[in-house]
N, C-alpha and C positions, 0 to 999 in steps of 0.2 A: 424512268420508273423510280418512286422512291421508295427506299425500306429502310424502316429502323431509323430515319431522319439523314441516311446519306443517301445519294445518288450510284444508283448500280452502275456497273461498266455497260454500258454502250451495247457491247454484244452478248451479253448473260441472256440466256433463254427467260422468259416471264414464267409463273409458275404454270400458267395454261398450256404449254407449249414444251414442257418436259413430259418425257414417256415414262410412265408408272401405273400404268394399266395394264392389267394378261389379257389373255382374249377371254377368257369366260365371262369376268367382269364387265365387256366390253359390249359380249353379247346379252347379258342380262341389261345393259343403260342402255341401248342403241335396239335392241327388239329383233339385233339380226341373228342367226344363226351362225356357228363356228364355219361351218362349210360355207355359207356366204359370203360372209368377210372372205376368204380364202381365195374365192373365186371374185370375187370384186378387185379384188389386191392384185391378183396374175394376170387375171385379163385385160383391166381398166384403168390399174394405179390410182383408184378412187384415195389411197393414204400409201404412209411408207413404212411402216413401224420400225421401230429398232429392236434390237437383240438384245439380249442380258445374258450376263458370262453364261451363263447354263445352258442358252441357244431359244430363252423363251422370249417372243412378240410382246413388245412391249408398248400402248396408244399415250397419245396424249389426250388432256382435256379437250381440247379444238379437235383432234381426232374423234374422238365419239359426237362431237357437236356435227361436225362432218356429215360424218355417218346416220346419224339420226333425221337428220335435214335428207338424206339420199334416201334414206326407209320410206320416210314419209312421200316422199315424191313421187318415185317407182312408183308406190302404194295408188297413187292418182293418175295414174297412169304414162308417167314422163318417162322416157325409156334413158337406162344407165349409162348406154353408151354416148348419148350426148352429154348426159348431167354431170360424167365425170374429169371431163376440164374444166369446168365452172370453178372458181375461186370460192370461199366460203361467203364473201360478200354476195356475190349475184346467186348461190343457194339461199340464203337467208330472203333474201327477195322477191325470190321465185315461190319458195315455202311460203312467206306470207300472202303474197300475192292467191297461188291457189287455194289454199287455206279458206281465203276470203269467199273466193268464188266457188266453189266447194259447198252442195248443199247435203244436207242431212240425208243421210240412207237407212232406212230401218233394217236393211238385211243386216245377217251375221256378218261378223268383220271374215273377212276372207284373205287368203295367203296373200303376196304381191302377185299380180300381174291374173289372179284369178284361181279357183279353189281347182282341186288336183283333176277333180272329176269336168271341170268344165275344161280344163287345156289338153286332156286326155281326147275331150271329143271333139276338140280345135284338130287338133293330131291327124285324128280320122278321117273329118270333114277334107284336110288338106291331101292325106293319102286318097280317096277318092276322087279328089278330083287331078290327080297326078300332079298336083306344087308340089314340087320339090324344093322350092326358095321359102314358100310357107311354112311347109313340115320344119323345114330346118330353122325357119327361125322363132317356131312357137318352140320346138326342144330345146334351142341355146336360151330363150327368156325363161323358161322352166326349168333350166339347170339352173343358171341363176341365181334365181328369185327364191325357189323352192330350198335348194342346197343338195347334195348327194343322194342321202337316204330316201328322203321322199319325191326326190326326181324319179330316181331308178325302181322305188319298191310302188311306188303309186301312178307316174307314165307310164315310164318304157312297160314296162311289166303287164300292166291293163292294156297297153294299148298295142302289144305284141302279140296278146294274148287272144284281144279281139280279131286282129288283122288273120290271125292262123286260125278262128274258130271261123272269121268268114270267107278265107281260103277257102276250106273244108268243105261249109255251106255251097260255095260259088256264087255269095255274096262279094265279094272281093277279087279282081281279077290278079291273074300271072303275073299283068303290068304292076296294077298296084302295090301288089306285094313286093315286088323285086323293087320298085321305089323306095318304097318303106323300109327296107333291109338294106339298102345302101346309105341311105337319111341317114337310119339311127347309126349303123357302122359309124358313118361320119363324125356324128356330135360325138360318139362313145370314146373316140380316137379323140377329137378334142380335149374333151371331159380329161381324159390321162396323161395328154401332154399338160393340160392347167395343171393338175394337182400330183403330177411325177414330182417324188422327193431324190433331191441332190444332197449329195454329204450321206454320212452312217445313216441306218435304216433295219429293219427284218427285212429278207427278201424274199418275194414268193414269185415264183415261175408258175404260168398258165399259160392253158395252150386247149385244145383241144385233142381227144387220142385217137388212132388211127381211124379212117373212115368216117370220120364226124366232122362234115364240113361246115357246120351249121355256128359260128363263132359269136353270135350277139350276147346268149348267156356267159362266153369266157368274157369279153370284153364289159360286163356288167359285174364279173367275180373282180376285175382286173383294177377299174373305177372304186371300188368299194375299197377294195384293200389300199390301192392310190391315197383315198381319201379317211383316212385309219393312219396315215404316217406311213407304210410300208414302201418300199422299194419295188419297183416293181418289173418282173422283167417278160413280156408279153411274149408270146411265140405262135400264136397265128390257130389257123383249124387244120387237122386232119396230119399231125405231129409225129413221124415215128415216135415210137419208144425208147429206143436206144439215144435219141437227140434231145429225150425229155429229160432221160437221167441225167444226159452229159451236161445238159445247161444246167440243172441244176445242181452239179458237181463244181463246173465251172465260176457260176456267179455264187456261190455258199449260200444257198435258199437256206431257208427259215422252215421252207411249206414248201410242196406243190399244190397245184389245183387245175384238175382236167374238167370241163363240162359236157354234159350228154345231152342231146334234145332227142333223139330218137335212135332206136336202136332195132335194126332187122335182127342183130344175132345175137343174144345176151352173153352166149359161148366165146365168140371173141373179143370181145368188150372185155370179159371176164378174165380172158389169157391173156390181152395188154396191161391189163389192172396188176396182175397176181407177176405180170415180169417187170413191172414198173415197183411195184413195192419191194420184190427180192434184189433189184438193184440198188434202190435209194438207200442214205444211209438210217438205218433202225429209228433214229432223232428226229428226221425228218418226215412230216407226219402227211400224207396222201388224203388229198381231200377232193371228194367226189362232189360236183354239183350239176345244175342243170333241170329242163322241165321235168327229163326223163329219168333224172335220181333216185327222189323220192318210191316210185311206183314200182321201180324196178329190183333195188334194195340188194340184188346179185344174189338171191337165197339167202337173205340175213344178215349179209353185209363180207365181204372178201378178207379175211385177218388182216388187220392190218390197213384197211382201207376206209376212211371216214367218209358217211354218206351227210351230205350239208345239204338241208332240206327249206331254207331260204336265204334272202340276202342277210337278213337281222340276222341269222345265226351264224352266219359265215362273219359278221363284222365284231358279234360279241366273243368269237373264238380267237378271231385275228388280235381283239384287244389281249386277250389270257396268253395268248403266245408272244405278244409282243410282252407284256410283263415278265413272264416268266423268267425268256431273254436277256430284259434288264437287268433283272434279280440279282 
């Protein structure tokens, strides 16, 4: 390489090839989402980025070339986990190549791997017919592809939704559903091992409160806050009280967060809430969520007890706490 009329050293990086990109940057040239890259990075080592004294990801130029060559591919339907040992040479080849073959679509441009509402009823289709290798692996391409937010607020969510309205109906058998709730458990346990943060953090403990065995909404609060930077320390369904405090005395939470899907008693719902808040310490802010949050409100809400009435406000709350924190 020559610069400035001498000859560089042999192993000096070329300019392409030094990291000086953040991720936001990276996600506006590349088309992918922050929680994409994220989960491309843990899962597949599609790139390696480096770190800047501050702790911030740092791309190179041939990294976002990368990257964009991978958007584009997924997009045509080449799935990630082959494309991700490919060298940039045989990406660029492969790109051009479908590229080529590749004819014109007049529909709307659609997510990767297909719009929310079409792998939501991939989802279904596959809970019906009892796949469970299907289910699972349209939810791991929709984690993905998708990225956190609109995996969790636009699959699971619609498509949990439907499975327990066709319970109900007796459109949906025992079988089906009990497949469906172990799927999703599965990928959701996934989903928090990728994006668990190591080193400093906010921490929130979740769990569900006593008698509430129903754990898919804690593990979707769990995911979210996961993916927000948090720390996160998981505790399962159906949680004494005295074991919610202790762990979060224990690991110095930031937050708790308990979820409700259904409730016979509101009365003891309300005695776990109201002993769980006069335990925690005053700073520590009690946060309610779940199907059954919103409708049930505790008579106006328990002093002291924050009712979180979707994922989007559990995550724009989690960002305000974690700032505050910093401050």
């Amino acid at each position: 390489m020559i610069d400035n009329g001498y000859l560089a050293p042999v192993n000096q990086p070329s300019d392409i090839q030094i990291p000086r990109y953040p991720v936001r940057l990276v996600a506006t040239r590349t088309g992918l989402s922050a929680h994409v890259l994220r989960a491309w990075e843990r899962r597949y080592g599609v790139v390696t980025p480096t770190r800047s004294e501050g702790g911030q990801r740092l791309y190179s130029q041939l990294d976002i070339e990368r990257l964009s060559r991978l958007r584009r591919l997924t997009e045509r339907g080449h799935g990630i986990g082959r494309l991700a040992s490919l060298g940039l040479d045989q990406l660029t080849s492969l790109d051009e190549e479908s590229a080529a073959e590749a004819t014109p679509d007049p529909a709307p441009a659609r997510s990767p791997g297909g719009s929310v509402g079409d792998i939501t009823a991939a989802a279904l289709r596959a809970t019906r017919r009892l796949d469970a290798v299907e289910l699972q692996a349209v939810l791991e391409r929709a984690a993905v592809t998708l990225g956190v937010p609109d995996f969790l607020d636009g699959v699971v969510a619609t498509a949990l939704n439907e499975i327990g309205r066709g319970w109900t109906e007796r459109s949906v058998s025992v079988a089906q559903e009990h497949l469906a709730t172990a799927v999703f458990r599965r990928v959701l346990g996934w989903l928090l091992g990728v994006y668990q943060v190591n080193g400093p953090a906010p921490r929130l403990v979740v769990a569900t409160p006593p008698g509430q065995v129903h754990e898919l909404g804690a593990l979707m609060v769990a995911v979210s806050a996961a993916a927000e930077g948090w720390g996160v320390t998981y505790l399962g369904p159906d949680l004494p009280v005295a074991d919610l405090v202790s762990a979060a005395t224990q690991t110095g939470a930031r937050a708790v967060a308990v979820s409700v899907v259904y409730v016979p008693d509101d009365r003891a719902l309300a005695a776990a809430l109201q002993e769980a808040r006069a335990n925690l310490p005053s700073q520590v802010p009690l946060l309610l969520g779940g199907a059954a949050a919103p409708a049930i409100r505790l008579e106006r809400e328990i002093a002291g007890v924050m009712v979180i009435d979707s994922l989007a406000d559990l995550r724009a709350l989690l960002r305000r706490l974690g700032e505050e924190g910093a401050a």
